[in-house]
N, C-alpha and C positions, 0 to 999 in steps of 0.2 A: 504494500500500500504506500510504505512510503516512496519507495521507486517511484510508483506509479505519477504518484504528486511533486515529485521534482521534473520528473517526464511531462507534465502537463504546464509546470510554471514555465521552464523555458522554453517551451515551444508558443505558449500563451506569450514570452515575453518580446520574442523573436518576430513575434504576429507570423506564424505558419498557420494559426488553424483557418484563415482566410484562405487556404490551398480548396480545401472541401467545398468551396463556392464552386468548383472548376468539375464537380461531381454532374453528369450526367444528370435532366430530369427525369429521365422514366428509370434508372438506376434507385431514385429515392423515393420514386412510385412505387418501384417492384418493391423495395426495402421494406415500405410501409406497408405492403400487403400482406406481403411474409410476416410481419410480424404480427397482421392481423389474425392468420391463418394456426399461428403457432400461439396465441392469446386463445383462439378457438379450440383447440386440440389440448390446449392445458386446462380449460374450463371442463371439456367432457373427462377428464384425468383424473381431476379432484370430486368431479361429479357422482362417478363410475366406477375408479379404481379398475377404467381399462384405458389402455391406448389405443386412441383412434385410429385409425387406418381403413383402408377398404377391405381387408381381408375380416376387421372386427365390426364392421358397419351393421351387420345383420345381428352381431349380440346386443348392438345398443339397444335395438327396437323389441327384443325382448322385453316383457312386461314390468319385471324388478328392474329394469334398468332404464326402462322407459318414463317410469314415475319418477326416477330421480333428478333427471336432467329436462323432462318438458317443462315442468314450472321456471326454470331457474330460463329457457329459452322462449316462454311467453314474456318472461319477467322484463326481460334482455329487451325483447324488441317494441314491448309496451313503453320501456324509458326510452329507448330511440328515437321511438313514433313524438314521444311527449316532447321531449327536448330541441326534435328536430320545427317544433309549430312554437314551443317558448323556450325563452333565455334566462331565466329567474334564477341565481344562485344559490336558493332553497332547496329548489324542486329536486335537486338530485340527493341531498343527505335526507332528507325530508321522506323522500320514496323509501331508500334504506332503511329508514328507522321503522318505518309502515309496514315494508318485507318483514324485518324482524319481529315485526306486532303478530302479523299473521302466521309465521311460522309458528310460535310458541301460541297462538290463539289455537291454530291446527293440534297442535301438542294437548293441551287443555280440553278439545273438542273432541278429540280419539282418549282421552284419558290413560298420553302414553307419558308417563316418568322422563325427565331429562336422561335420566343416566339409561333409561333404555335408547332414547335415539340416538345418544352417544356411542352406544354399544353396538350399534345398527349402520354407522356412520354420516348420521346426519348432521352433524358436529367436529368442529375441525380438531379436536381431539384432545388429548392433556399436554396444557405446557405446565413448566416449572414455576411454583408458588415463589421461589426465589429470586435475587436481582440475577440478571443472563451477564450480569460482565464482572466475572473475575479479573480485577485489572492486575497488568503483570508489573512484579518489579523489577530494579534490580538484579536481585539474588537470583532471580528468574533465570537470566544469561547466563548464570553458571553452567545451567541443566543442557544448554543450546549444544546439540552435535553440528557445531559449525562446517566440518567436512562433506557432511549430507544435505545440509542446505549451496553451499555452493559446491556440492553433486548434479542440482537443480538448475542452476545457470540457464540452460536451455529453456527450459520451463517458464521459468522467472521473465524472460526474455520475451518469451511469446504469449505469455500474460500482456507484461507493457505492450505489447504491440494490438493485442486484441481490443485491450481499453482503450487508447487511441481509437483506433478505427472506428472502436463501439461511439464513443464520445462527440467524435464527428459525425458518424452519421444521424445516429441522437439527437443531435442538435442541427443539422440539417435538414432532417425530417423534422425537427417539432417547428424549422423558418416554414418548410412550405405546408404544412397546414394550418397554424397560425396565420398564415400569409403574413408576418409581420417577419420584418432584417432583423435578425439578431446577431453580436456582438461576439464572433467565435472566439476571440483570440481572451476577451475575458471571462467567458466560460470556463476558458482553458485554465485560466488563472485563479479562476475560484473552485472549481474540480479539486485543481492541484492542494490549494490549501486546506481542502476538506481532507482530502485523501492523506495528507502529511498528520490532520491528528486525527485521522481514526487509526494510521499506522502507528502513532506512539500509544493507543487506547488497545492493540492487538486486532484493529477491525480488519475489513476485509475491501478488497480494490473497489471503488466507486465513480460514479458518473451522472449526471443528468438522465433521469427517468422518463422519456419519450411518452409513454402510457399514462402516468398520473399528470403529466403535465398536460396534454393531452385531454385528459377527462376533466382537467381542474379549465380548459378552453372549453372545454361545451356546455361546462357548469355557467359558464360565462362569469366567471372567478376573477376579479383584475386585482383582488387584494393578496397581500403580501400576508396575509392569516392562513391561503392556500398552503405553503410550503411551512407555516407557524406552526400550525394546528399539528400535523401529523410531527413534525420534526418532536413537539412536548409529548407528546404520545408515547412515540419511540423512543424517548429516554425515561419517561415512566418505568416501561415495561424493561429498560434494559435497568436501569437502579435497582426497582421495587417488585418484579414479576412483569410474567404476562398469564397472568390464571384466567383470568377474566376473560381470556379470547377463546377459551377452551369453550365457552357458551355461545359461540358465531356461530348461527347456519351454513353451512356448505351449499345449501341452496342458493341464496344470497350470493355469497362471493362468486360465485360460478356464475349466476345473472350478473355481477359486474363485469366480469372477465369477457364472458359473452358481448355486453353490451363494447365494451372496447373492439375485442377483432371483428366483430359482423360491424360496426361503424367505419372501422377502414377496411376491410373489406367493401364495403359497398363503395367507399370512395372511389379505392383506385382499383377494384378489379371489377368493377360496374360503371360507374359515375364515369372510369377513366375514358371510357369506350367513344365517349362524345367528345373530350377534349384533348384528346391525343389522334397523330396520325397514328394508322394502320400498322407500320412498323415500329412505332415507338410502344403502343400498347401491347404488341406484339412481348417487347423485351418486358413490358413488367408484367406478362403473364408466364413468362418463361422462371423468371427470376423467381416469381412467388411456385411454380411448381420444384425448382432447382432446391430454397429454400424448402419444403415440405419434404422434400427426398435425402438430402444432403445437409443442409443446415445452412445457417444464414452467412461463412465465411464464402462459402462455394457458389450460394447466389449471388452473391452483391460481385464476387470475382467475374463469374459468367458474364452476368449484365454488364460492367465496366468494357468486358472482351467483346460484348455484341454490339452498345453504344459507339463504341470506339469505330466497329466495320461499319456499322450504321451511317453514322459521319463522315469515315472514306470514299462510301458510295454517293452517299449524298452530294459532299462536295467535287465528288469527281465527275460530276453531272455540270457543276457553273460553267460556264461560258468564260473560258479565259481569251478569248479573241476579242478583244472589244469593237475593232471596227477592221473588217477586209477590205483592202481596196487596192484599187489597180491605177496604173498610168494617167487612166481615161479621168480617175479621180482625183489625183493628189497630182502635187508638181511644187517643181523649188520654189525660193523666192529670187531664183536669178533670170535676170531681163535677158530675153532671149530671143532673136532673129525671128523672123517670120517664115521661113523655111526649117528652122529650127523646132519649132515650134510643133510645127504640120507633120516634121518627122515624130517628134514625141506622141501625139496624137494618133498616128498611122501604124507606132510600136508600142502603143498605150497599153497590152497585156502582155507585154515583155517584162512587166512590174509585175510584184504583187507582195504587198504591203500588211505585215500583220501588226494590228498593234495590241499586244497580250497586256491583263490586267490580273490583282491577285495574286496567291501566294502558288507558284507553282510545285505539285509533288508527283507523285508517282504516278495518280490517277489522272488529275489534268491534261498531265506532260503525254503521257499515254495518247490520250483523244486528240492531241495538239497533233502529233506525229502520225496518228492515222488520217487524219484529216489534210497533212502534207502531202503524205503521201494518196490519197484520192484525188487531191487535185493534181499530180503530176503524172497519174496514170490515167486520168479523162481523156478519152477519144475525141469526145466532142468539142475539146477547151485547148486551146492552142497553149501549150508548155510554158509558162514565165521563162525568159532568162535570168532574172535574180530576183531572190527570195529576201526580202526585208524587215528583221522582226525587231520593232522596236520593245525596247523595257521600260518606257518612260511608266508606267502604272502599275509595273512587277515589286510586290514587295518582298519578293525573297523563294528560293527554290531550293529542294532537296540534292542528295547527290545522284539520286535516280533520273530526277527533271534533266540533271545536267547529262548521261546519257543517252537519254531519248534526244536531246540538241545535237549528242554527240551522235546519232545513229541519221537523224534527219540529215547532218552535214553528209555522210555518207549516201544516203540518200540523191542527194543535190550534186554530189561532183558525179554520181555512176551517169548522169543526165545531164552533164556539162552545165548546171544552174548553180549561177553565184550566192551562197548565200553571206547576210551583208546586217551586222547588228548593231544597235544605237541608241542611245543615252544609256549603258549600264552604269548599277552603281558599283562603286569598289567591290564590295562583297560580290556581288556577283560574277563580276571580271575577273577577281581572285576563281571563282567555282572553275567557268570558263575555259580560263588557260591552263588550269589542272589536266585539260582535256585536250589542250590545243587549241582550243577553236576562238581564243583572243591572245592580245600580248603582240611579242615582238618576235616570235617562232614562225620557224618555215611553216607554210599551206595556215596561218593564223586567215579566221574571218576579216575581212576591213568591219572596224569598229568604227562611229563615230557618236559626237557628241551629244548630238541630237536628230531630229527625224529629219528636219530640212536639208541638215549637210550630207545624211544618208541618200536622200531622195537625188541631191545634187547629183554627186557620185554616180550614182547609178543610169541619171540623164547624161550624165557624160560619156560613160562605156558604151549605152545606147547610141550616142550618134556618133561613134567610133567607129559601131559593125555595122 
C-alpha cells in the first residue's frame, strides 16, 4: 500500500495521469460495461451461492433459487425505473431502509426467527463483535520474514501496476458518465496519500471507487457527506465491530448490486447502440464479452488493440491529396512569351501536381502510391512527364511513408517520369535523404522551396523537350 501511494504521488506530481485522456472512447464504454456485467454476476453470487454462467443459467431458475434472487431483481429495476423519472437525494437511502422494512416485515409475517434466515442464508452472515484493526507495531517487524517478502518483488510489482491502471480507468470512467472533467493528476495525489496511511495502518492497496461514486451520481448527491457518511461508518466498524451488518439482507445488497450493473449495462451495451458508430460499438461489445470470459486486464488490453486498428483504418481512408492538378491548372509566376506560353498549354498534362496534406503513415502512404501508380498505368490519360508533390500541408511521416516515396521514385524512373519535391521541412528532408530521394547524393529528387519555384523548374524542362 504504501508503494502503491508513492506510485500515485509522483506520477500525480509529474501530471502523467493526464496520459489516460489519450484512452480510447468505446475502450471506457466496453470498461464500463464489463464492469456492469461483472457487478451482475457478483449480485447472482451473493444471491445464490452459485456462479453465473450459461452452463449454471438453468439452476438459477430452479425454484429455491428462483425466490432468492427475483425480489432482489424486481427491487433492482423498480429503483432504476424510479430514479431514472427523479433526482431527489433521498429517494435512494430512503428505498433501502423501506427494502429492509419489508424484509424483516416478511420475516414477522412467515413467523421465521432471525437466526433461522440466517441459517438459510438470507443474511450476510456473522462478523466479529470486535474492533477488525489490530494495528501493528513496532515489535511487529521483528516477526517480518523479510526474505519472503522480497521473494515477492514480482508480485508486489504487478500489484502497483494493476492499481495504476485500475485508478485511471476509474476515474476515466466515472469523467464520462459524470460527463463532468475531472482533475486526474490530483486524484493521483490524493489516492496516493490515502494509500501511504492505510499502508502505515496495515491496510490494503486503494483507489477511487467507480461504483459508489457512480450511485452516489444518480443519487444526484453533490454533497461532500456522500464520501462523509460511509468513510464514519467504516471506521466505526473497523474500531468498534461490524456485528450489526451480520443483520443486512442479502436481498437488498444484491438489488443494489443489480441496480449498478443493469444501469451500465443498459448505458453502454444498449443506450451505446444509438451513439456510437457501428465499429466502435462493435469494440465495446467485444470488450465487455473478453471481460466476462477473461477478466477485465484482457478486455481493456483487446479493446486498446482493436481501437488502435480501428483508427488505422479509419485514418487510412482521409484524403491526403488535397488538390491534383495538372499544367492546364497551375503555372509559375514567371512572365513568359506568348509562344511560350501556348507551349505550356499544348504540354499542360506533362505536369501533374500533388499537393498532400496531414500526417503521413503506412496506410495513407499506401493509397498515395496506388493511386500513383493508376494514374501512370491509364490507357486512356497521357503519362505526366514529372510528378510534383508538394509538402507545404505534411505534418510529419513515418519511416514506412518514406518507403512507399521510396518505391513511387522507382516507380517514376522505370517510366522515365521526373519526380520533383517542394517546400519540405527539415525533419522530413532528414526522412528523405535516408533514402536518397533528397540532399546532395547522386539520382537525389530536385527539391525546392516552394511550389512556385517547383512549378518553375518543371516549365522549364518542358520547353527544353
Amino acid at each position: 500500500s504504501a508503494l502503491t501511494g508513492l506510485l500515485f504521488l509522483v506520477l500525480g506530481a509529474v501530471k502523467l495521469g493526464t496520459m489516460v485522456k489519450y484512452l480510447p472512447y468505446p475502450v471506457v464504454g466496453g470498461f464500463l460495461a464489463g464492469m456492469g456485467w461483472l457487478l451482475v454476476c457478483g449480485a447472482f453470487g451473493i444471491l445464490t451461492d452459485v456462479s453465473p454462467g450459461l452452463s449454471q443459467l438453468p439452476v438459477l431458475f430452479q425454484p429455491e433459487l428462483l425466490v432468492r434472487w427475483l425480489p432482489s431483481l424486481a427491487f433492482a429495476v423498480g429503483l432504476l425505473v424510479l430514479l431514472s423519472r427523479a433526482s431527489h437525494p433521498v429517494i435512494l437511502p430512503a428505498m433501502i431502509v423501506a427494502a429492509i422494512g419489508a424484509f424483516y416485515l416478511a420475516l414477522w409475517l412467515t413467523d421465521t426467527p432471525v437466526s433461522t434466515a440466517a441459517a438459510q442464508g438470507w443474511l450476510l452472515g456473522l462478523f466479529p463483535e470486535s474492533a477488525l484493526w489490530p494495528p501493528l507495531t513496532f515489535s511487529d517487524l521483528a516477526h517480518v520474514h523479510w526474505p519472503s517478502i522480497l521473494g515477492q518483488a514480482g508480485n508486489i510489482a504487478t500489484a502497483l501496476i494493476m492499481s495504476l491502471v485500475a485508478i485511471l480507468l476509474n476515474t476515466s470512467a466515472l469523467e464520462l458518465t459524470v460527463r463532468q472533467e475531472i482533475e486526474l493528476n490530483r486524484e493521483l495525489k490524493s489516492a496516493g496519500l490515502a494509500n501511504l496511511v492505510a499502508g502505515l495502518g496495515g491496510g490494503l492497496p486503494g483507489y477511487q471507487a467507480l461504483i459508489l461514486s457512480v450511485l452516489g451520481h444518480w443519487m444526484n448527491a453533490r454533497s461532500r457527506l456522500v464520501g462523509l457518511v460511509p468513510a464514519v461508518l467504516c471506521g466505526a466498524m473497523l474500531f468498534f465491530g461490524a456485528s450489526f451488518l451480520s443483520y443486512f439482507p442479502k436481498p437488498v445488497l444484491g438489488g443494489l448490486l443489480l441496480l449498478s450493473g443493469l444501469a451500465l449495462l443498459a448505458e453502454w451495451a444498449v443506450a451505446a447502440w444509438f451513439k456510437l458508430s457501428r465499429a466502435e460499438y462493435g469494440i465495446v461489445l467485444l470488450i465487455l464479452m473478453v471481460i466476462a470470459w477473461a477478466g477485465v486486464p484482457a478486455g481493456v488490453g483487446v479493446g486498446i488493440l482493436l481501437a488502435i486498428v480501428h483508427f488505422v483504418v479509419s485514418y487510412s481512408r482521409v484524403e491526403v491529396v488535397r488538390h491534383a492538378l495538372s499544367g492546364y491548372d497551375i503555372g509559375s509566376n514567371v512572365d513568359r512569351s506568348r509562344p511560350e506560353r501556348q507551349t505550356l498549354r499544348e504540354k499542360g498534362d506533362w505536369l501533374w501536381v500533388l499537393e498532400l496534406q496531414g500526417f503521413l503513415f503506412f496506410g495513407t502512404a499506401n493509397r498515395l502510391l496506388d493511386r500513383v501508380r493508376q494514374r501512370f498505368q491509364n490507357p486512356a490519360l497521357t503519362p505526366p512527364r514529372f510528378l510534383l508533390l508538394d509538402f507545404r500541408q505534411v505534418r510529419g511521416m513515418d519511416a514506412s511513408a518514406v518507403l512507399s516515396f521510396a518505391r513511387m521514385r522507382q516507380i517514376a524512373d522505370a517510366q522515365g517520369i521526373a519526380l520533383v519535391l517542394t517546400q519540405l521541412s527539415p525533419r522530413i528532408c532528414r526522412q528523405l535523404a535516408a533514402e536518397g530521394l533528397s540532399g546532395e547524393g547522386p539520382g537525389a529528387c530536385p527539391v525546392f522551396e516552394d511550389l512556385d519555384h517547383g512549378v518553375e523548374w518543371c516549365e522549364e524542362q518542358i520547353l527544353l523537350m
